[in-house]
KEKEVO-214316 format. One line per 3 residues: number of its first residue (from 1); for each residue x, y, z of C-alpha. Coordinates in steps of 0.5 Angstrom, whole numbers, plus 500, padded with zeros to 3 digits. Example, Ala and Ser with C-alpha at 12.3 -4.5 7.8 and 13.67 -1.06 7.14 Angstrom:
# KEKEVO-214316
1> 525,491,516  527,498,514
# end
This chain:
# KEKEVO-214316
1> 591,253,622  599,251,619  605,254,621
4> 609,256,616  616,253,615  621,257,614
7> 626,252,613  626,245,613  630,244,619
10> 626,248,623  622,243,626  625,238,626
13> 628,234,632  635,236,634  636,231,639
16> 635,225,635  639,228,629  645,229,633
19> 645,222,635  644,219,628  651,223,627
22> 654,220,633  653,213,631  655,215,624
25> 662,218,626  664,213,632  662,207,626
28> 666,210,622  673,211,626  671,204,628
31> 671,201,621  678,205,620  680,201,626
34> 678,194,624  681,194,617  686,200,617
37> 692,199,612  699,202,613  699,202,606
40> 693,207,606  694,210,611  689,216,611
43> 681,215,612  680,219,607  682,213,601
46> 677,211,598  680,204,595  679,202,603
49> 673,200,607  673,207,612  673,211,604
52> 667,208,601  664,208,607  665,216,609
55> 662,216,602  656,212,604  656,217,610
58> 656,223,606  651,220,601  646,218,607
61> 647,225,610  644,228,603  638,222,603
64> 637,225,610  636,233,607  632,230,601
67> 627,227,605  626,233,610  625,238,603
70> 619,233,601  612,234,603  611,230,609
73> 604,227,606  608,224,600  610,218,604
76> 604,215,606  601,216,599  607,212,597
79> 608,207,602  604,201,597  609,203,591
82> 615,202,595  613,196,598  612,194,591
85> 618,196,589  622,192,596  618,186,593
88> 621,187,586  627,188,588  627,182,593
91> 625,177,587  629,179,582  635,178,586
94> 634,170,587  634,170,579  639,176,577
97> 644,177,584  650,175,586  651,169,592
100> 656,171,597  657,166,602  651,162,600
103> 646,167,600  644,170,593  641,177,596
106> 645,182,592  645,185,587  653,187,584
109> 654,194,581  660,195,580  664,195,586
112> 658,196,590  653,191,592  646,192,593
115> 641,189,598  634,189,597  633,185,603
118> 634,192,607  630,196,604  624,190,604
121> 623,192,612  623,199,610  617,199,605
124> 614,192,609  614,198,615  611,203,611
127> 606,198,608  603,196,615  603,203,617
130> 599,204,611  593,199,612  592,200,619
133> 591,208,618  588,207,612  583,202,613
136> 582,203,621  583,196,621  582,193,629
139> 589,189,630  584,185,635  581,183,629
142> 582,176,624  582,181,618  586,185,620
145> 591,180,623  590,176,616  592,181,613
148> 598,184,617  602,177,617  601,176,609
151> 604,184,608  609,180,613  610,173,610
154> 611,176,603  618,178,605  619,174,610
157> 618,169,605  623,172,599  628,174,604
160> 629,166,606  629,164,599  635,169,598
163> 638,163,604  639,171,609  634,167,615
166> 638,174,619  634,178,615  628,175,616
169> 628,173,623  628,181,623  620,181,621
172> 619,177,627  620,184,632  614,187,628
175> 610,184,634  611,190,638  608,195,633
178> 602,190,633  602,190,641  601,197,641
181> 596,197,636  592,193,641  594,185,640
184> 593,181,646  599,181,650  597,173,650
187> 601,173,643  607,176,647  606,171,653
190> 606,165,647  612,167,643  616,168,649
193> 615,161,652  615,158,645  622,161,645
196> 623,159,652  620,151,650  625,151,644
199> 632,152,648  629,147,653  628,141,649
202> 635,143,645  638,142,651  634,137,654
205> 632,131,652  625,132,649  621,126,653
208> 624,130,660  621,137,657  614,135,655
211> 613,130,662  615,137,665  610,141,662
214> 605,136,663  607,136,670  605,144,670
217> 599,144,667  596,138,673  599,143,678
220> 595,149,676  588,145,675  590,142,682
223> 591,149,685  584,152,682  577,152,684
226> 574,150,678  577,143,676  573,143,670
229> 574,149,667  582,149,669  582,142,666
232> 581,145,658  584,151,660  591,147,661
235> 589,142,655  589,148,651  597,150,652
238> 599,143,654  598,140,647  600,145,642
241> 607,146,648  608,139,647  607,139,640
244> 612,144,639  617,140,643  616,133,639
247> 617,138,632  623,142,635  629,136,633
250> 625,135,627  625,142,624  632,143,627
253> 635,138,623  632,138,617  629,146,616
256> 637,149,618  642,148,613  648,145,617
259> 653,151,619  647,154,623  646,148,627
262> 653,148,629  653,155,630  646,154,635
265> 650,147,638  656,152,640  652,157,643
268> 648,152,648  655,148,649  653,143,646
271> 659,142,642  666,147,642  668,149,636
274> 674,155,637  677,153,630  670,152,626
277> 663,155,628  665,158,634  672,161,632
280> 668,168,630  665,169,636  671,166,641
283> 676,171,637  670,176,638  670,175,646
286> 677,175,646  677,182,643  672,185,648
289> 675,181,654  682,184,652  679,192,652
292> 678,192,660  674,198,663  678,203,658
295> 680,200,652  687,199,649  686,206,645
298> 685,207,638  688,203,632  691,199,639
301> 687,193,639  691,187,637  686,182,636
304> 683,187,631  690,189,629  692,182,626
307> 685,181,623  683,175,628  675,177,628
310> 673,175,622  667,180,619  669,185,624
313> 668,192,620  660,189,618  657,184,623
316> 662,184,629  664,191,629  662,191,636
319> 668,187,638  672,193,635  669,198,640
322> 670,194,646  678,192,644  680,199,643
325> 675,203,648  674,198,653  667,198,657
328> 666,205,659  666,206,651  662,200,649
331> 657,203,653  657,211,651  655,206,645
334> 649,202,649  647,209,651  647,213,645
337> 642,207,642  638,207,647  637,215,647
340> 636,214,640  630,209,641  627,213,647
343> 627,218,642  624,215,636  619,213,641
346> 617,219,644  617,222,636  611,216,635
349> 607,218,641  606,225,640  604,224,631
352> 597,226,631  596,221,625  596,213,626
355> 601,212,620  606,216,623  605,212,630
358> 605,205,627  611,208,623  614,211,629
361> 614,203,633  616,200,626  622,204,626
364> 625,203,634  623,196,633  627,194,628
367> 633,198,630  632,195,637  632,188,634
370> 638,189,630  642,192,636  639,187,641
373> 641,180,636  648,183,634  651,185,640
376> 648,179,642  651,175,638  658,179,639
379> 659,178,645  656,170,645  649,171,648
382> 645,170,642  648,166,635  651,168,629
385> 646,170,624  649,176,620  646,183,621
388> 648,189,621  649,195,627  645,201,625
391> 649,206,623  655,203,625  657,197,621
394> 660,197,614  655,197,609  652,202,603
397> 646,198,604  645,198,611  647,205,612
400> 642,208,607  636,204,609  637,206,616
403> 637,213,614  632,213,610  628,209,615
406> 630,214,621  629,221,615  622,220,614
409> 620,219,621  624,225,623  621,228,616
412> 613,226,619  615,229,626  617,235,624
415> 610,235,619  607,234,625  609,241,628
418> 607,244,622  600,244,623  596,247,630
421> 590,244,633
# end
């Protein structure tokens, strides 16, 4: 039985449209902030960043109204030809972009640059929510996997070409949307103590780290009931572990350009570098340390005002929003964050198809990933790698692949309402 839709705002999820727009507007104010010149003094100038970043919000509220219009069922028929087009634009790029700061991953249009790197992840999410509803594909099975990791990898490997290792590392959150599709939580567990086996034989030395691990694994077989059976079980995690550990200082020494192995050397304290790889983080804890619990006020921040933080309106815009409204405003941000993932999830549980569902899980993922690594990163917790704050940092690229990711989900939501069982 079909509802019929009176207009297109009628089903769609309010809450999670007004959250969007907050995020927007509190990015907005704070890129005024961030850059703010007294020679152009009004928000609206769009010679300035705030100026041209209004007209992206402007554009990007319209994008959204687009897309509410069309038919809910056309974004999964198109989900191969937008992927195709992500990767065509990912692979002209590297022959007829424009290096900036040593990765080629913009195109140069006029004024404006366009990423294609941001709309890969949306057609790479669309195309795996594709496959798996399309085929009924089992996650548990080695196809399915097969075929997941190459739709994977084929940007993965464009993007690192393009030298963005930010961009790509994003791809590595699509293993929550496979979690919920049924991967073995055994791949989760393996992925975070490969994470936890990387930074130990960073820190430490590499013999230490794997004398360590052979020592666990002959505790657990001296513990078990089943010796033998103990015995190949621990074989099995402490080779391929001890593996990892002789292959970490290689890679990182000969796979990471040199600025990202200084960056990691900074954030582990191996080294201190105020003045070279660790000047953007230490000015950026500066600036959230200086906002105390309220903050210093609007245009008031010192370290945002005399331009300490280098890249503050893109990839530390969160250092701005802590100078200037202190810990109470850095977390309504947090909060409005995690509103907003509490409800995208919420959206993709309740689709009554499998493509919106894993599209629903691809969205939060990404936004999560990009929100948990650049605040990580802000406040010096995680290392540089330069991605955006959704919604809030500088971009036309980032605002309008955010938007179109978020659109289409509440596009597919609101779909869904239309039709009664």
């Amino acid at each position: 039985m079909q509802r019929q839709e009176k207009t297109i705002f009628q089903y769609i999820d309010k809450g999670s449209i007004l959250i969007y727009f907050l995020l927007t507007v509190v990015g907005w104010l704070a890129i005024y902030s961030a850059v703010y010149n007294e020679e152009h003094k009004s928000i609206f100038d769009l010679s300035q960043e705030y100026g041209k970043q209004l007209l992206w919000m402007g554009c990007s509220y319209l994008l959204i109204v687009i897309i509410l219009a069309l038919d809910f069922r056309l974004f999964e028929g198109f989900s191969p030809f937008v992927y195709g087009t992500a990767l065509l634009l990912g692979a002209g790029v590297l022959v007829f972009g424009r290096e900036v700061n040593g990765a080629r991953a913009w195109f140069e249009i006029g004024s404006f640059r366009l990423q294609p790197a941001e709309f890969m992840k949306l057609g790479t999410v669309m195309m795996v929510a594709y496959y798996l509803s399309n085929t009924d594909a089992a996650i548990s099975k080695l196809k399915a996997k097969l075929i997941v990791g190459l739709l994977l990898l084929l940007p993965v490997g464009l993007i690192f070409l393009q030298h963005d290792t930010g961009s790509a590392l994003v791809y590595a959150s699509f293993i929550f949307v496979l979690y919920r599709e049924g991967l073995s939580v055994n791949y989760l567990v393996f992925g975070g103590l490969s994470i936890l086996v990387v930074v130990m034989t960073l820190v430490l030395d590499e013999w230490a780290v794997s004398i360590s691990i052979a020592l666990l694994g002959a505790a657990y077989v001296a513990l078990s009931r089943k010796k033998m059976k103990a015995f190949w079980r621990s074989l099995l995690v402490v080779v391929p572990a001890v593996l990892v550990v002789f292959s970490v200082n290689y890679a990182f020494d000969n796979l990471l350009e040199e600025h990202q192995r200084q960056r990691i050397n900074v954030l582990l304290g191996k080294v201190e570098d105020f003045k070279g790889a660790g000047y953007n983080v230490h000015q950026s804890l500066i600036a959230i340390g200086s906002g105390g619990f309220f903050g210093k006020g609007f245009l008031q921040g010192t370290q945002t005002k005399f331009d300490f933080v280098p890249e503050q309106s893109t990839d530390f815009i969160f250092c701005t929003i802590g100078e200037e409204y202190g810990f109470v405003g850095s977390v309504v941000v947090l909060l409005l964050y995690a509103f907003l993932l509490i409800r995208i999830l919420n959206l993709a549980e309740r689709q009554n198809t499998r493509f919106g569902r894993v599209y629903g899980y691809g969205v939060a993922s990404i936004i999560f990933f990009h929100v948990f690594v650049n605040i990580g990163m802000a406040i010096g917790l995680l290392p540089v790698i330069g991605i955006p704050l959704p919604f809030i940092s500088y971009g036309g690229s980032s605002m309008f692949s955010f938007t179109i990711l978020f659109g289409i989900l509440i596009r597919l939501d609101s779909g869904r309402k239309l039709v009664l069982r």
